[in-house]
N, C-alpha and C positions, 0 to 999 in steps of 0.2 A: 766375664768368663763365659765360654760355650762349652758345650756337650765335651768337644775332644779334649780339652783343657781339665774337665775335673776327673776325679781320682771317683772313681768307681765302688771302693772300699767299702761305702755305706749305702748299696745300691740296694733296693731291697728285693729287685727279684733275682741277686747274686746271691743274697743273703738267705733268700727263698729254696734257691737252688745247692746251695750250701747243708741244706736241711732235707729236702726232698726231689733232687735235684737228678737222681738215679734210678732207672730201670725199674728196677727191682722194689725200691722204696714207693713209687707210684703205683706196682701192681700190687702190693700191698696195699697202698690207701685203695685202691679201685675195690678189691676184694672186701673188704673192711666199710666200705660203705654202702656194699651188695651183703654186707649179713655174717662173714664170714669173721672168727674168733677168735678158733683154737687154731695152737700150733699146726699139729698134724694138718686142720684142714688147710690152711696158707699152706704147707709144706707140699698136700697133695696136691690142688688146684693150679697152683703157680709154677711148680716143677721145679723150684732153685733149691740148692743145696744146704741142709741142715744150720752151717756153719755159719752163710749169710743170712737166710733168715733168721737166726738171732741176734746177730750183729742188727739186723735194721731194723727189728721189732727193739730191740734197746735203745737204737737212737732216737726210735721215734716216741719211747716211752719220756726218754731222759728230756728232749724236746715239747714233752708234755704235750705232743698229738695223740699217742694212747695212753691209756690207761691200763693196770692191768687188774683183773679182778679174781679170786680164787672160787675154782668150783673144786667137786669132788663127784666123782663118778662110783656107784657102789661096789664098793672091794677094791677100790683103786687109791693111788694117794691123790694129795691135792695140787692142782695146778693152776696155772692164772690162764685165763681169755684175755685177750686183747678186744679193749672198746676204744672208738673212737671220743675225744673229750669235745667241748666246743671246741676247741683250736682245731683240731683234728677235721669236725665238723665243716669248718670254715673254710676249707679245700677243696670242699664238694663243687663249689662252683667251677674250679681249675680243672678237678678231672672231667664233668661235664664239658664244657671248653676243650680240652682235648678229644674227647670222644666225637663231638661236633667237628672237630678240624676233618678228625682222621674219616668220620661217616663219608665227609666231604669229597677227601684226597687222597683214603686208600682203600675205599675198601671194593672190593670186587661185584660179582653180580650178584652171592647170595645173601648181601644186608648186613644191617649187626646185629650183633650179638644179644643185647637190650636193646628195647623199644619202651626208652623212658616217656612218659604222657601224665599231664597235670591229671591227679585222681578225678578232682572235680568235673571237669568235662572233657576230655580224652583225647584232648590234642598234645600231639609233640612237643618236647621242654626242650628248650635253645637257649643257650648263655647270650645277653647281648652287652652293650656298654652303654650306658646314660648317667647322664651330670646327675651331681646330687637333688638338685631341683626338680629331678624327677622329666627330664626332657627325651621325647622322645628318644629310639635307638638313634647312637650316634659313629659317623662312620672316623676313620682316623684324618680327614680331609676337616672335618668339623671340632677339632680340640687342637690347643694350644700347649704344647710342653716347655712348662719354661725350669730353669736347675731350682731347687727347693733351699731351703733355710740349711739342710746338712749338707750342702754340695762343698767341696773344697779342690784345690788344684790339686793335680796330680805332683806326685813328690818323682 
């Protein structure tokens, strides 16, 4: 069986995409891993619509990427913050990975927006790809993709 032959069904960056796969749901994780919480502030920052942001703060709760946690502000009632969980956590590589593309391939001449840099010695953090063995960066000419143990044919 090849690539065109199987059914896609159990793909996991369909299934990836299936989850956070949408605009709006990445600017959300992007906010959410720069500090951000509360409603209002997702609401203000991002600029989307009341309606959707709770539709994708719920998916992504129910999805178990956030979390939600209650505070209470003095004379106000209680409400939840959204935190990121490990799962949630676990994306940060994807949006750095996207931000790396786009530094790349869109952005203009006045830079971005973050200047993410290892604490320890103050150079620039770049997503790269290496085998488990821990082998140097590896480029897509260097890896082998062959269909996995869930591959099936297309129905």
């Amino acid at each position: 069986m090849e690539w065109l032959e199987a059914s896609t069904e159990n793909c996991p960056v369909q299934r990836t995409l299936d989850v956070i796969g949408e605009k709006w749901t990445l600017l959300i994780l992007r906010d959410a891993v720069n500090g951000v919480r509360r409603f209002d502030d997702f609401h203000r920052h991002i600029g989307l619509s009341e309606a959707v942001l709770s539709n994708r703060l719920r998916k992504l709760t129910s999805s178990g990427i956030l979390k939600t946690v209650p505070y209470q502000e003095p004379g106000s009632r209680s409400r939840n913050e959204y935190r990121l969980t490990r799962k949630g956590w676990d994306l940060w590589p994807v949006l750095m990975a996207l931000s790396q593309w786009g530094e790349a391939y869109t952005l203009g001449s006045e830079g971005p927006v973050l200047d993410v840099r290892h604490t320890e010695c103050d150079a620039p953090v770049r997503v790269v790809v290496e085998c488990s063995a821990e082998h140097s960066t590896l480029t897509p000419r260097e890896v082998t993709a062959r269909l996995g143990t869930g591959a099936r044919l297309r129905s």
